[in-house]
C-alpha positions, 0 to 999 in steps of 0.5 A, spaced: 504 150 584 501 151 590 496 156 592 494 160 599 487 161 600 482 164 605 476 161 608 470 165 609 463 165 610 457 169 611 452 167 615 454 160 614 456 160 607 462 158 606 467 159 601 474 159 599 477 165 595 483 165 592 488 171 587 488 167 581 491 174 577 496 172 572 494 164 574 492 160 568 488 153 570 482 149 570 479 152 576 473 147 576 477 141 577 480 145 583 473 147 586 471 140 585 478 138 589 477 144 595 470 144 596 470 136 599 469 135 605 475 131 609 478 129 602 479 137 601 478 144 605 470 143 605 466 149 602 460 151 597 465 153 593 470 158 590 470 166 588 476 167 585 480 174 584 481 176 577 483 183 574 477 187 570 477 192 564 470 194 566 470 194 574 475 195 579 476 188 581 472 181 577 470 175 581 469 168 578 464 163 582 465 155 582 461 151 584 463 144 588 460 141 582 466 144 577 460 147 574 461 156 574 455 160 577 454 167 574 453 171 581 453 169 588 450 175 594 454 171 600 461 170 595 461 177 593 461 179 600 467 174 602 470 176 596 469 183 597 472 182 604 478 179 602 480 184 596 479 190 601 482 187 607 489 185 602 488 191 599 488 188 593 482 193 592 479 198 594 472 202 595 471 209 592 470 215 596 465 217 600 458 212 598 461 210 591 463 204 594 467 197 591 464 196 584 465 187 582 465 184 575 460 178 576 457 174 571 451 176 573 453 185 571 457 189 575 455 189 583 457 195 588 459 193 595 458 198 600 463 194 606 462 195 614 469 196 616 472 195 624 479 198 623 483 196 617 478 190 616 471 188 613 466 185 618 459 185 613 457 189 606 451 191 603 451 189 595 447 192 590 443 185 588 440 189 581 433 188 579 430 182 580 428 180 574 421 175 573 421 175 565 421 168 563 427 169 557 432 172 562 431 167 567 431 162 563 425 157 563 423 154 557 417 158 554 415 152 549 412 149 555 409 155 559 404 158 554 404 166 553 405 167 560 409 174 561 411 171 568 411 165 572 408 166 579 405 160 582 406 156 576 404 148 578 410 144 576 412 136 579 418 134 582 419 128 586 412 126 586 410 133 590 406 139 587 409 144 587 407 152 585 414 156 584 414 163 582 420 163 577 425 170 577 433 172 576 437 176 580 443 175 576 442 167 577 436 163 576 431 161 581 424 158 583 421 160 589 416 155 593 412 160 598 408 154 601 403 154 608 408 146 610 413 147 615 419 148 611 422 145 617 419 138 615 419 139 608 423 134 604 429 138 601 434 133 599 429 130 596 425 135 591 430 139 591 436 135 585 429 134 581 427 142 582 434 143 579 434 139 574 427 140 572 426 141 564 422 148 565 430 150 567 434 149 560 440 152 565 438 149 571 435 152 577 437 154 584 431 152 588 428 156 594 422 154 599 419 159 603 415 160 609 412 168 610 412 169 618 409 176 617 411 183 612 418 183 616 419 176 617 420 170 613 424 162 613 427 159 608 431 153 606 436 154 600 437 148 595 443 151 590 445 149 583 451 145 583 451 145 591 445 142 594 442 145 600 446 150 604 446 154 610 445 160 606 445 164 600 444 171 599 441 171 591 437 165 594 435 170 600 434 176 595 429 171 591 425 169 596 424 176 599 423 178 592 418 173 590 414 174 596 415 182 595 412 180 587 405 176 591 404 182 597 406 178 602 412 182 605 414 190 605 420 194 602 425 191 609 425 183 609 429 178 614 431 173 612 431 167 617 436 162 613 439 155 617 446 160 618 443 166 621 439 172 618 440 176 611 437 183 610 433 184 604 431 191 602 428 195 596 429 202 593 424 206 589 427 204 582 426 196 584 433 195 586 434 189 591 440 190 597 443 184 600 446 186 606 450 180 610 456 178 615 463 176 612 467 172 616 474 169 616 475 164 618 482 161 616 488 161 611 492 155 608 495 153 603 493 148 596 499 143 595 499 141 587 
């Protein structure tokens, strides 16, 4: 059968969105298919539409490695973007916003509209979490730490000191005084992700802190390798400065793609807020 899609991206991370209701596949495969490029459509990878019981509309992330993310703060807001601009979905009234089933939890997605379409978001990204069970690493090989902050590992032959947190997916953040510019990413980054600290693998993050508002960082994704932007990986990498002092409670985030606003409420919550762009529609053949 043949499948329409929309490609989008938010600050240069692309995805393709796809209305699976109803549609029974391996969603994977076809992530792996889609995602190459000049083979494929060329992505970092598919959120996919299916119905909820627990929120109004549910999203499912594949990677470009088949394998399946828990949550994604760019592909919520593309996603977001295509259930509200094809009404597939809509937002509460007033502030409830538009609530979205994640692997991670439910997320709620406050959009920006321009007439009858969405141009950018804000997500409620949870609390990040920096607990070593729910992150998960291996806790036989950290001791009776309660938290792994500029914890020593080695990888690809580098010391590397990472702070270690979930925001729905796992992360390790190397806040560093090295250019990140210059710093070996394709290199380290596939021997941080598959660390033996990280049963799950890890999504991997370094990161320069500009001053309290202002920080660079350079994202090596699980399953993607190193991409333009990512908002889970902005949203730990602000949070992981937050955790050491470094930043304030409103944080942007200079990615490769553009920038992405990070911010925090009394309760500890963490906000992403990012553009959503389309940029064109097309047609799977099988």
């Amino acid at each position: 059968m043949t499948l329409e899609f929309a490609k989008l991206h938010g600050a240069g991370n692309d995805y393709i969105a796809i209305d699976g209701r109803g549609i029974d596949r391996d969603w994977g495969a076809l992530s792996v298919d889609m995602s190459r490029l000049a083979f494929g459509v060329g992505s970092d990878g598919i959120v996919l539409v299916q119905d909820s019981g627990e929120a109004q509309i549910r999203m499912r992330v594949y990677n470009p490695d088949g394998s399946e993310a828990e949550m994604s703060g760019n592909g919520i807001r593309l996603f977001s973007k295509f259930v509200i601009d094809r009404k597939i979905a809509f937002p509460g009234s007033g502030d409830d916003g538009l609530t979205v089933e994640t692997g991670g939890g439910i997320r709620t997605v406050w959009p920006t509209m321009s007439g009858d379409k969405m141009i950018a978001a804000k997500v409620a990204m949870g609390v990040p979490s920096f607990v070593p069970a729910e992150i998960p690493v291996d806790t036989s090989m950290i001791g009776d730490l309660d938290v792994i902050k500029s914890f020593p590992i080695q990888a690809g032959g580098r010391s590397l000191a990472v702070t270690c947190l979930s925001v729905g997916n796992p992360h390790a953040v190397a806040i560093m005084e090295e250019s990140v510019e210059t710093f070996p990413l394709l290199e380290i980054g596939p021997k941080v992700e598959h660390h033996k600290l990280f049963p799950n693998r890890i999504n991997f993050e370094i990161v320069n802190v500009i001053d309290r508002s202002n920080i660079r960082a350079r994202i090596f994704e699980r399953g993607a390798g190193e991409t333009m932007s990512s908002g889970t990986g902005s949203t730990a990498a602000a949070s992981a400065a937050r955790a050491h002092g470094l930043v304030d409670d409103n944080v942007d985030v200079i990615v490769d793609g553009g920038v992405l606003k990070i911010s925090w409420d009394a309760t500890g919550e963490a906000f992403l807020e990012g553009p959503a762009v389309e940029v064109f529609t097309g047609i799977w053949p099988d």
